[in-house]
Every structure is written in structure tokens, then in C-alpha cells.
GUKOL-172763 format. One line per field, with one value per atom (N, C-alpha, C, O): atom name; x, y, z. Coordinates in nm, 4 decimals. Each point is the difference from the previous one (the first is absolute). Example, Ala and Ser with C-alpha at 12.3 -4.5 7.8 and 13.67 -1.06 7.14 Angstrom:
BEGIN
a <- c(N | CA | C | O | N | CA | C | O)
xx <- c(1.3190 | -0.0890 | 0.0900 | 0.1036 | -0.1386 | 0.0820 | -0.0770 | 0.0509)
yy <- c(-0.5690 | 0.1190 | 0.1200 | -0.0019 | 0.1069 | 0.1190 | 0.1090 | 0.1108)
zz <- c(0.7800 | 0.0000 | 0.0000 | 0.0665 | -0.1385 | 0.0060 | 0.0730 | 0.0169)
This chain:
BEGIN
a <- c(N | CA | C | O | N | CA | C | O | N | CA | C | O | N | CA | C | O | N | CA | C | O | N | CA | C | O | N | CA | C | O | N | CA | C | O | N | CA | C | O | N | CA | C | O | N | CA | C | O | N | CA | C | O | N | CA | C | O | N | CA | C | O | N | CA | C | O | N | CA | C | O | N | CA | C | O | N | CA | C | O | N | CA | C | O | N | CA | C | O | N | CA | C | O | N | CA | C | O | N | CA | C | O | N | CA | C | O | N | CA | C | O | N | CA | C | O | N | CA | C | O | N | CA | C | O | N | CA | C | O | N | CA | C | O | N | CA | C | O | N | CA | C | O | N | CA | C | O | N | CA | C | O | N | CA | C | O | N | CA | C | O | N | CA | C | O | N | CA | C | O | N | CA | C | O | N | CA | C | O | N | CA | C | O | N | CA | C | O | N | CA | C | O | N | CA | C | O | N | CA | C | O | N | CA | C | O | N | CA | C | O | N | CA | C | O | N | CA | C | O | N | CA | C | O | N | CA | C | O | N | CA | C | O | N | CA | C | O | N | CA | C | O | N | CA | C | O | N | CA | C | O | N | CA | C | O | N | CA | C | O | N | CA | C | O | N | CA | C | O | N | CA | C | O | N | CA | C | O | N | CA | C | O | N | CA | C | O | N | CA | C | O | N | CA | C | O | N | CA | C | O | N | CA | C | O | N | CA | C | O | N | CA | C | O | N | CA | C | O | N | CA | C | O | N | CA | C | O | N | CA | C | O | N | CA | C | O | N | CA | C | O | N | CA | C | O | N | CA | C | O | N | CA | C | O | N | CA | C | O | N | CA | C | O | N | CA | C | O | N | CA | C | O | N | CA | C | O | N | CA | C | O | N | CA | C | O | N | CA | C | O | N | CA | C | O | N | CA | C | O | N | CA | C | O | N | CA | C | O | N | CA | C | O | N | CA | C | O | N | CA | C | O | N | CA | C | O | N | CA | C | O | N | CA | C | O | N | CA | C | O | N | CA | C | O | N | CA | C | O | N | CA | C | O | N | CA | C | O | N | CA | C | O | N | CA | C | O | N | CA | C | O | N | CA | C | O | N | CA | C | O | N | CA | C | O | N | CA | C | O | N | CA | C | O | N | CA | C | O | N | CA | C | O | N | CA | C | O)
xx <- c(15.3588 | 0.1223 | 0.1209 | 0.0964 | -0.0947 | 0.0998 | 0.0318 | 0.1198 | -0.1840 | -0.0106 | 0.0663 | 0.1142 | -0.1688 | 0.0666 | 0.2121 | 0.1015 | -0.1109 | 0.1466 | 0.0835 | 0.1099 | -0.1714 | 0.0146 | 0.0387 | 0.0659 | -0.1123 | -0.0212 | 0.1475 | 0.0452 | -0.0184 | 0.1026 | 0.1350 | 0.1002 | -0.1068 | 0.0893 | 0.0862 | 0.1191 | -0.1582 | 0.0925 | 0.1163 | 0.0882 | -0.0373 | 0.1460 | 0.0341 | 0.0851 | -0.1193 | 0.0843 | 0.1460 | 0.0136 | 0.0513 | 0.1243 | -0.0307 | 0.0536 | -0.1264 | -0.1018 | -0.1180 | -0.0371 | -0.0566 | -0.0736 | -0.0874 | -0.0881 | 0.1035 | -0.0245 | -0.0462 | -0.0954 | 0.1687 | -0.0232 | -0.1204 | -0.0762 | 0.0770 | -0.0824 | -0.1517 | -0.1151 | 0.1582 | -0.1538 | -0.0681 | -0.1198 | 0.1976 | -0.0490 | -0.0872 | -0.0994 | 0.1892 | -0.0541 | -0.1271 | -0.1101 | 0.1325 | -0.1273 | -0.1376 | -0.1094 | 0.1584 | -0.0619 | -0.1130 | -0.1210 | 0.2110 | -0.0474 | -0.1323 | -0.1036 | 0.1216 | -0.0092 | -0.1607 | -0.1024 | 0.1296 | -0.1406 | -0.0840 | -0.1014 | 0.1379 | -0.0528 | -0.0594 | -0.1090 | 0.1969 | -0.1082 | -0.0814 | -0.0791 | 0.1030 | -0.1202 | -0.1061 | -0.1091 | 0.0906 | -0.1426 | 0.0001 | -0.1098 | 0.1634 | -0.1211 | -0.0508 | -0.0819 | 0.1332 | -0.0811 | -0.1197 | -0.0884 | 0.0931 | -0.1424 | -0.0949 | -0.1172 | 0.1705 | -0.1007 | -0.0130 | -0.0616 | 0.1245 | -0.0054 | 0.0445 | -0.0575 | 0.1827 | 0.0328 | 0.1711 | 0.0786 | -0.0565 | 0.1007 | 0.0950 | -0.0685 | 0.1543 | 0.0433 | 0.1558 | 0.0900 | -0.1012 | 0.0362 | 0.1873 | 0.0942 | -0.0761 | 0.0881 | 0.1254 | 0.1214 | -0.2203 | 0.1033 | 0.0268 | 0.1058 | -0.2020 | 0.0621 | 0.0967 | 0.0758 | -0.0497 | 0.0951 | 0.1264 | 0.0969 | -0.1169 | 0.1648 | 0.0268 | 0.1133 | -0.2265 | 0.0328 | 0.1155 | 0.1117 | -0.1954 | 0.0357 | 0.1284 | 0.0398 | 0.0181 | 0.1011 | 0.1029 | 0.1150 | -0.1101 | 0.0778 | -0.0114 | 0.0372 | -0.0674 | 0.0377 | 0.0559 | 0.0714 | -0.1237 | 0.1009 | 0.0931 | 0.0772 | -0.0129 | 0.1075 | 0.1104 | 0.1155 | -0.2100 | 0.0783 | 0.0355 | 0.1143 | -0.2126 | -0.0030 | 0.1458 | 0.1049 | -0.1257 | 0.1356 | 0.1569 | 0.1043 | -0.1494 | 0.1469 | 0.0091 | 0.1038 | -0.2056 | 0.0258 | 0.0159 | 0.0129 | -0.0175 | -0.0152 | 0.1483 | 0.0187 | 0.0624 | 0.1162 | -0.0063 | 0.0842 | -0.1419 | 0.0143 | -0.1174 | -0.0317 | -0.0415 | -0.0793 | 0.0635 | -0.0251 | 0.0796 | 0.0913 | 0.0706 | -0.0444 | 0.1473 | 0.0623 | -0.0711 | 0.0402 | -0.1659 | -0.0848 | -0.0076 | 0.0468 | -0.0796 | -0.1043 | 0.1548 | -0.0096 | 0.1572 | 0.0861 | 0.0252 | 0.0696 | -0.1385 | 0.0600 | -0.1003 | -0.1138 | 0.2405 | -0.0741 | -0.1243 | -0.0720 | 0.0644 | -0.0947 | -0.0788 | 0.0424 | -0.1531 | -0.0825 | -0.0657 | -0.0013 | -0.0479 | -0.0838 | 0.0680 | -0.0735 | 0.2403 | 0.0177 | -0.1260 | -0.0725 | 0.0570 | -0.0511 | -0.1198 | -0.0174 | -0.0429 | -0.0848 | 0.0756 | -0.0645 | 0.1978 | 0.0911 | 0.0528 | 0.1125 | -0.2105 | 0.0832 | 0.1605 | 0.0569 | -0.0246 | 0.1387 | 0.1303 | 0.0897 | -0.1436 | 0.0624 | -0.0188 | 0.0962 | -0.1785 | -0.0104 | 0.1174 | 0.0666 | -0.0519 | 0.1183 | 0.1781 | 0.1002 | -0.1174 | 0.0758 | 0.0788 | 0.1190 | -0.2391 | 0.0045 | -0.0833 | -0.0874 | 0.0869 | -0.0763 | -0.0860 | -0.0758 | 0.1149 | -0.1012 | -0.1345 | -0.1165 | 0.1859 | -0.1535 | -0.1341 | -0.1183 | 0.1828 | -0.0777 | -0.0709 | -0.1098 | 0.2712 | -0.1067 | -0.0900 | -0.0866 | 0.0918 | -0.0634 | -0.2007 | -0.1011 | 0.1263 | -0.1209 | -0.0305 | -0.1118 | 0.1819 | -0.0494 | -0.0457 | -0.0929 | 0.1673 | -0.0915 | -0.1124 | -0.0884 | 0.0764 | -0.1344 | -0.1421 | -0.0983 | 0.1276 | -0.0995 | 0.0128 | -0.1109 | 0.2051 | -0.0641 | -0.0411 | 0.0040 | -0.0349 | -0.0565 | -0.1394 | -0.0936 | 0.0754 | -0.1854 | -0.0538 | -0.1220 | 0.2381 | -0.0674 | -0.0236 | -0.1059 | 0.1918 | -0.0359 | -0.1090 | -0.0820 | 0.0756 | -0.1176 | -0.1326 | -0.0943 | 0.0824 | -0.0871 | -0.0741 | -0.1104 | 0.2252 | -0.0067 | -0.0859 | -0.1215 | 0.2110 | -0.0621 | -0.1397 | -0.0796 | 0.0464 | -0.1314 | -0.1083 | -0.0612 | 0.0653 | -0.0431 | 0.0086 | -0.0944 | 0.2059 | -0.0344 | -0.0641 | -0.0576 | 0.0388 | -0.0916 | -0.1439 | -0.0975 | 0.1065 | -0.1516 | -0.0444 | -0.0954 | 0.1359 | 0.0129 | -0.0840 | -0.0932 | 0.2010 | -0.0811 | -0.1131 | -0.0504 | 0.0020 | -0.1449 | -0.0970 | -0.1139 | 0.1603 | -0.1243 | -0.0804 | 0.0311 | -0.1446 | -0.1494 | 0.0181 | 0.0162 | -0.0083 | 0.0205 | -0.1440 | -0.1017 | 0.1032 | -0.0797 | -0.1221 | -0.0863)
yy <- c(-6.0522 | 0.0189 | -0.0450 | 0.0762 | -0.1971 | -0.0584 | 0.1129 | 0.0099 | 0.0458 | 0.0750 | 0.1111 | 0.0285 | 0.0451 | 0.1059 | -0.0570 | 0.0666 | -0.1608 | -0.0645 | 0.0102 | 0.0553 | -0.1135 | -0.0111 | 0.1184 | -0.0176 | 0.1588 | 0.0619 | 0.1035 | 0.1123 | -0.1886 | 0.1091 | -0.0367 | 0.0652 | -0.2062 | -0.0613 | 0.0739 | -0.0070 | 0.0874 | 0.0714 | 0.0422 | -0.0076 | 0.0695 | 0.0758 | -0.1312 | 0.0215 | -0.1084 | -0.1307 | -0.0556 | -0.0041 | -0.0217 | -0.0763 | -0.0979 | 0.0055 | -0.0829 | -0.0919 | -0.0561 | -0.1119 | 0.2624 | -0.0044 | -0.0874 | -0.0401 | 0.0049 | -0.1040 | -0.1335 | -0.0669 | 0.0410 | -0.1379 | 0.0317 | -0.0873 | 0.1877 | 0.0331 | 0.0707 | -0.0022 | 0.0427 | 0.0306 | -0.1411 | -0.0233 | -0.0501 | -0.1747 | -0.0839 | -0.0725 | 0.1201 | -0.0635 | 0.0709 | -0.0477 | 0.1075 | 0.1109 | -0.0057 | -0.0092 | 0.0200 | 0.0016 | -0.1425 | 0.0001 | -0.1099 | -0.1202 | -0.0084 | -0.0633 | 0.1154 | 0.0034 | 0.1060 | -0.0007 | 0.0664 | 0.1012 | -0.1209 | -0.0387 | -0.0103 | -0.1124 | -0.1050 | -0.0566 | 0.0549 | -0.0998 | 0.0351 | -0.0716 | 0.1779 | 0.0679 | 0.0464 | -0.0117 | 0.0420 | 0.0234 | -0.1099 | -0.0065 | -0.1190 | -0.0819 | -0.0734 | -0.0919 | 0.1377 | -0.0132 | 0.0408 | -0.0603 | 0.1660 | 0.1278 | -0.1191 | -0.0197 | -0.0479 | -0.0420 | -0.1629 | -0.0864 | 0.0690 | -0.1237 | -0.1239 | -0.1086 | 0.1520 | -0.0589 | -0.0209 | 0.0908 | -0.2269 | -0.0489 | -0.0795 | -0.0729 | 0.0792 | -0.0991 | 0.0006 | 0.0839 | -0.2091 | -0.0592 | -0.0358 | 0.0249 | -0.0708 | -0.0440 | 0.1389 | -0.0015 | 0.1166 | 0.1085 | 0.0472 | 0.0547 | -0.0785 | 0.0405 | -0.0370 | 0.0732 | -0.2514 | -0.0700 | 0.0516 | 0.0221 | -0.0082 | 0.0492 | 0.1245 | 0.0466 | 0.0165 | 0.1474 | -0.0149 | 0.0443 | -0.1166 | -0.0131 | -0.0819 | -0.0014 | -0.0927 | -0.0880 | 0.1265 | -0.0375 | 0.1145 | 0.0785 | 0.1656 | 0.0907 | -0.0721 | 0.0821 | -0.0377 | 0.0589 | -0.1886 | -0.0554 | -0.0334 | -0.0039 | -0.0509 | -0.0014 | 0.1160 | -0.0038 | 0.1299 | 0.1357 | 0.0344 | 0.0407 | -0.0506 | 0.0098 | -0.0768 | 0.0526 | -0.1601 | -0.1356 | 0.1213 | 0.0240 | 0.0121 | 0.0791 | 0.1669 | 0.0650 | -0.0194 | 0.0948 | 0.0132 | 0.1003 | -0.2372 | -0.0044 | 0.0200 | -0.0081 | 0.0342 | 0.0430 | 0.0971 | 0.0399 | 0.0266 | 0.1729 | 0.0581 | 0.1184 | -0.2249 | 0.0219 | -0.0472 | 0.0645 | -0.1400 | -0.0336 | 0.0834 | 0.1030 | -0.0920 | 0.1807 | 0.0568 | 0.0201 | 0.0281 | 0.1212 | -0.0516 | 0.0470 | -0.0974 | -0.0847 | -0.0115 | -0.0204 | 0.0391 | -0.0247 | 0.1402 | 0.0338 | 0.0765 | 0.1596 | 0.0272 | -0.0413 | 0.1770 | 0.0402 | 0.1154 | 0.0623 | -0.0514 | 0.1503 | -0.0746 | -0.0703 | 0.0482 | -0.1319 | 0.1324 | -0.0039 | 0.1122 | 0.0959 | 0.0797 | 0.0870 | -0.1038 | -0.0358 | -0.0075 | 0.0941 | -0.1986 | -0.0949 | 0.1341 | -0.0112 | 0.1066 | 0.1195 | 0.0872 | 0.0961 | -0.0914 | 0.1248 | 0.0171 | -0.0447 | 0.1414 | -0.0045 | -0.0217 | -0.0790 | 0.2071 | 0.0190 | -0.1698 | -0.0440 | 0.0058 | -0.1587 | -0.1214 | -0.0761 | 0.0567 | -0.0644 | 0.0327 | -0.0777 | 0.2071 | 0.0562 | -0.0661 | 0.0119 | -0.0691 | -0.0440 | -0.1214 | -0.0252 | -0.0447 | -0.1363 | -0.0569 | 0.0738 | -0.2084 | -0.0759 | -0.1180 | -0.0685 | 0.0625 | -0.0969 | 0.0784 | -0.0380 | 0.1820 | 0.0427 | 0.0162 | -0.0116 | 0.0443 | -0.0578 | -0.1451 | -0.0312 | -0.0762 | -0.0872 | -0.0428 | -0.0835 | 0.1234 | -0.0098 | 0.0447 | -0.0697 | 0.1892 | 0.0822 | -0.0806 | 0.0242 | -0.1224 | -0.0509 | -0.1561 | -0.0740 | 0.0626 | -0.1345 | 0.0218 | -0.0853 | 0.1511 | 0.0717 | -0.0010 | -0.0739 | 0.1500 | -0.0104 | -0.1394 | -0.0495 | -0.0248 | -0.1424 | -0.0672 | -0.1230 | 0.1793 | -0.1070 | 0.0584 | -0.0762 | 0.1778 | 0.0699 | -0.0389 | 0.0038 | -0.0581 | -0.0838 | -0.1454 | -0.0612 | 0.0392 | -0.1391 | -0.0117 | -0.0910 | 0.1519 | -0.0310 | 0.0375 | -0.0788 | 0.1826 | 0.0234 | -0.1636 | -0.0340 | -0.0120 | -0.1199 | -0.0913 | -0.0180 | -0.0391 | -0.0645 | 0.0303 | -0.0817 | 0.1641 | 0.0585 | -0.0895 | -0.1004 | 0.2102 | -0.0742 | -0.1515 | -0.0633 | 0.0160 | -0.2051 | -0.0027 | -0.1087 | 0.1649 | -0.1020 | 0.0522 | -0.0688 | 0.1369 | 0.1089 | -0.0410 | 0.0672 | -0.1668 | -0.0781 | -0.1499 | -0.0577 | 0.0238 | -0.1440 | 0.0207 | -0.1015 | 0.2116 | -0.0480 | 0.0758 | 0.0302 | 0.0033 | 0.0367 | -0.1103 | -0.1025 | 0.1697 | -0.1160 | 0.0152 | 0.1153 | -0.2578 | 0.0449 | 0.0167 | -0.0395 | 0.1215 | 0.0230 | -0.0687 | 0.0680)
zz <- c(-1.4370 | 0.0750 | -0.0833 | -0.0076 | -0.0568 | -0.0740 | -0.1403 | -0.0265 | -0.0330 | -0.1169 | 0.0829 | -0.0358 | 0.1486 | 0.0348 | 0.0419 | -0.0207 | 0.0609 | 0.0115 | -0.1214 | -0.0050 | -0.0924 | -0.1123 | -0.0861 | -0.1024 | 0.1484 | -0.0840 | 0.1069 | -0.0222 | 0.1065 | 0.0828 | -0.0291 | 0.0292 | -0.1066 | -0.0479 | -0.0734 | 0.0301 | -0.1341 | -0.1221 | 0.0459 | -0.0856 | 0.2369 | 0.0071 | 0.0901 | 0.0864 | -0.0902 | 0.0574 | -0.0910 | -0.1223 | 0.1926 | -0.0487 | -0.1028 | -0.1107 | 0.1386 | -0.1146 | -0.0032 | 0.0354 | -0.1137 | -0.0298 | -0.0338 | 0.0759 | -0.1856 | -0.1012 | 0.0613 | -0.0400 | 0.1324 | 0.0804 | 0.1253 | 0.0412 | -0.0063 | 0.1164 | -0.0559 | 0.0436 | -0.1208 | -0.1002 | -0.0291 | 0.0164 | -0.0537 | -0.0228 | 0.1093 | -0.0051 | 0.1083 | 0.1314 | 0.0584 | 0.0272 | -0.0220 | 0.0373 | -0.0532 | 0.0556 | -0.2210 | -0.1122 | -0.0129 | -0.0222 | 0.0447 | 0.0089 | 0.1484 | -0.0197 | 0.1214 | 0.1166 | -0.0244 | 0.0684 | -0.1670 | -0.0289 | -0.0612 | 0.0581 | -0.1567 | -0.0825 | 0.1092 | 0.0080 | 0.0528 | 0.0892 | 0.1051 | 0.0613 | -0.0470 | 0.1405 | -0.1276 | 0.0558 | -0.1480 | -0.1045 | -0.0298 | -0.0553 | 0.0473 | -0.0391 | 0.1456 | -0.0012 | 0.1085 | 0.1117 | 0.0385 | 0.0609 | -0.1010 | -0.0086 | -0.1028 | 0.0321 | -0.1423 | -0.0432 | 0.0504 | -0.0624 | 0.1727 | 0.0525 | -0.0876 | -0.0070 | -0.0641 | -0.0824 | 0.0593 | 0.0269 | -0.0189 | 0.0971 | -0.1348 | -0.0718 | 0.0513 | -0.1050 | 0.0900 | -0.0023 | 0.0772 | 0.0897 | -0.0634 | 0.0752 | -0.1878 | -0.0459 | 0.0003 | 0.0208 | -0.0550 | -0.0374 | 0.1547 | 0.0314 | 0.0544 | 0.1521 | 0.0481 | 0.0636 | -0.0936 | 0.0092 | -0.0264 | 0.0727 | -0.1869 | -0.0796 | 0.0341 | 0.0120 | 0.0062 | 0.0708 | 0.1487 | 0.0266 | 0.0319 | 0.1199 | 0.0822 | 0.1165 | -0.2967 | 0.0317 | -0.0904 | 0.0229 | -0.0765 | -0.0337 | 0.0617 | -0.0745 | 0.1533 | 0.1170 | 0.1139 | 0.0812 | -0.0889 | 0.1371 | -0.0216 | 0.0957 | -0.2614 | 0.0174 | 0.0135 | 0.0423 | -0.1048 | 0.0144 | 0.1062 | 0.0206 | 0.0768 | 0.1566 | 0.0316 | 0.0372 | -0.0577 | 0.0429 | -0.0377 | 0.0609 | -0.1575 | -0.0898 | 0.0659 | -0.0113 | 0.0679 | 0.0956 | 0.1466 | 0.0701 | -0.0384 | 0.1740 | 0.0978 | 0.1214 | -0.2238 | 0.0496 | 0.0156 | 0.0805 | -0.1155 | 0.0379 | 0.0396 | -0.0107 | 0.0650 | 0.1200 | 0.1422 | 0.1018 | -0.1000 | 0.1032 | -0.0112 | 0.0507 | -0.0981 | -0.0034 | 0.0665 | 0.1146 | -0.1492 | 0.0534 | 0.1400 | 0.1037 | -0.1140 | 0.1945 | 0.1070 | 0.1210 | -0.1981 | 0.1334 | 0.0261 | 0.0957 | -0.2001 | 0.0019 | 0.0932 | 0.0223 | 0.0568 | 0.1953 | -0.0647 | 0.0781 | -0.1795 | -0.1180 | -0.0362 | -0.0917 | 0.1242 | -0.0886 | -0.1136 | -0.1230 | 0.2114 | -0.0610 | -0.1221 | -0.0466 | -0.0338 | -0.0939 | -0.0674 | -0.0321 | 0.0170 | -0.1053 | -0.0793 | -0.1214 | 0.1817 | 0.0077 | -0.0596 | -0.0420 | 0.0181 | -0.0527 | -0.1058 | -0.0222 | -0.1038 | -0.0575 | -0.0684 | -0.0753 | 0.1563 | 0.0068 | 0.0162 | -0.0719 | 0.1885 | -0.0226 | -0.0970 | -0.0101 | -0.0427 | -0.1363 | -0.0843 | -0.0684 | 0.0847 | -0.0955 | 0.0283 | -0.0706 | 0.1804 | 0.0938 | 0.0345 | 0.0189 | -0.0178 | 0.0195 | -0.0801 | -0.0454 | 0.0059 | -0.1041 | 0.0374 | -0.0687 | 0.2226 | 0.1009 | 0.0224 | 0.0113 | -0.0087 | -0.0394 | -0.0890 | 0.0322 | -0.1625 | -0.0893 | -0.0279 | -0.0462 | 0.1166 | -0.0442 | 0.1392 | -0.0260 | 0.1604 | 0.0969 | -0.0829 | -0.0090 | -0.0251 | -0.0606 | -0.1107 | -0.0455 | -0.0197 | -0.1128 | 0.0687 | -0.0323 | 0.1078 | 0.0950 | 0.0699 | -0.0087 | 0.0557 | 0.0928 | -0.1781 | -0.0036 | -0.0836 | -0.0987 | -0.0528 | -0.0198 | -0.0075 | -0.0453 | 0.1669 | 0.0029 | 0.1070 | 0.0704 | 0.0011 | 0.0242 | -0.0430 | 0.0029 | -0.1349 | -0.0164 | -0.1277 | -0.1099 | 0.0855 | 0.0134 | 0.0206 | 0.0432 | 0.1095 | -0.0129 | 0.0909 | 0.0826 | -0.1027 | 0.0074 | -0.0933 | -0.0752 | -0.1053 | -0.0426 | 0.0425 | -0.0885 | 0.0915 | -0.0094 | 0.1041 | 0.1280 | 0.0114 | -0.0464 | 0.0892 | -0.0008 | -0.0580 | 0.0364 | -0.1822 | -0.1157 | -0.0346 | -0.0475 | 0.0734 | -0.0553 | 0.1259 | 0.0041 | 0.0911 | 0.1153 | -0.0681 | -0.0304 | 0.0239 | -0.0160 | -0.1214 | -0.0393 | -0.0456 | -0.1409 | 0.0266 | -0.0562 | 0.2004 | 0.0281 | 0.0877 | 0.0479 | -0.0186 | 0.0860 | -0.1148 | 0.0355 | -0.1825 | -0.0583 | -0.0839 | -0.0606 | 0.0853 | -0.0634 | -0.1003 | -0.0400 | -0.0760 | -0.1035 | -0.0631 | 0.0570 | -0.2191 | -0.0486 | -0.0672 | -0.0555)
């Protein structure tokens, strides 16, 4: 799923940064598959999306006082407004972050080898 994100990235405003996130986000769901948790990089994963999150939550509030929530679904308005984009760019760092979450719990109840 993250690779396909990743890979929808290219006609984004910035690319480069969202290929990263994503990118990173693939990296850690395969070494899940191999039950391989390296706990430290979740961390930092997870303390640097939230702070992105922190730096977009204004324009999720934006979004959440607009009477159009279903916006957020429209092309055409992105083009528009910029609470939208980053509304859509908060929504994907919170499905990294719960992804993360996940995983460090699913880290501490494994048997080790």
C-alpha cells in the first residue's frame, strides 16, 4: 500500500519529501513481513511525522470549520485552497502513524529468538 502511495507521489507539489515518507513507511512494513521490528527507527519515524502533523493541523482545522467537508474528495478544490492539501497530507501521516503504532506494540509482545 505504502509503495503504491509512494509511487502516486510524482505529480505532487513535493514529491521528493512524500516519496520519503511513504518510502520509509514501505521499509518498515517489509521488514515486518520478516518480523523484524527495529524499534528505534519507528520512533523517529513516528516523532517526525508528528511533528509534521503539529505543522499541518492548521489546515485541518480550516478544513473541519468548512460547511463542504466532502471537499477534501475534490480534485478541483485542492487547486483552491491549501487547507486542503494539507488536510490530505494529514490524514496520510496519521495512517503512517497508526501503521507505526501498530508495529512497536506488535514488537513488544514478540518471543524473542
Amino acid at each position: 500500500m505504502f509503495m503504491a502511495f509512494a509511487s502516486l507521489q510524482i505529480n505532487d507539489p513535493d514529491p521528493a519529501l512524500w516519496i520519503l515518507i511513504y518510502g520509509a513507511m514501505s521499509v518498515v512494513c517489509v521488514m515486518a513481513i520478516f518480523e523484524y521490528y527495529h524499534r528505534t527507527l519507528m520512533i523517529v519515524l513516528a516523532l517526525a511525522y508528528s511533528m509534521y502533523c503539529f505543522f499541518l493541523w492548521p489546515g485541518v482545522v480550516e478544513w473541519l470549520k468548512q460547511e463542504n467537508k466532502s471537499a477534501l474528495f475534490d480534485d478541483v478544490m485542492k487547486m483552491e485552497h491549501l487547507y486542503i492539501e494539507e488536510s490530505r497530507e494529514f490524514l496520510g501521516l496519521l495512517i503512517c502513524l497508526a501503521v507505526l503504532v501498530l508495529y512497536f506494540f506488535r514488537s513488544l509482545h514478540k518471543k524473542p529468538a
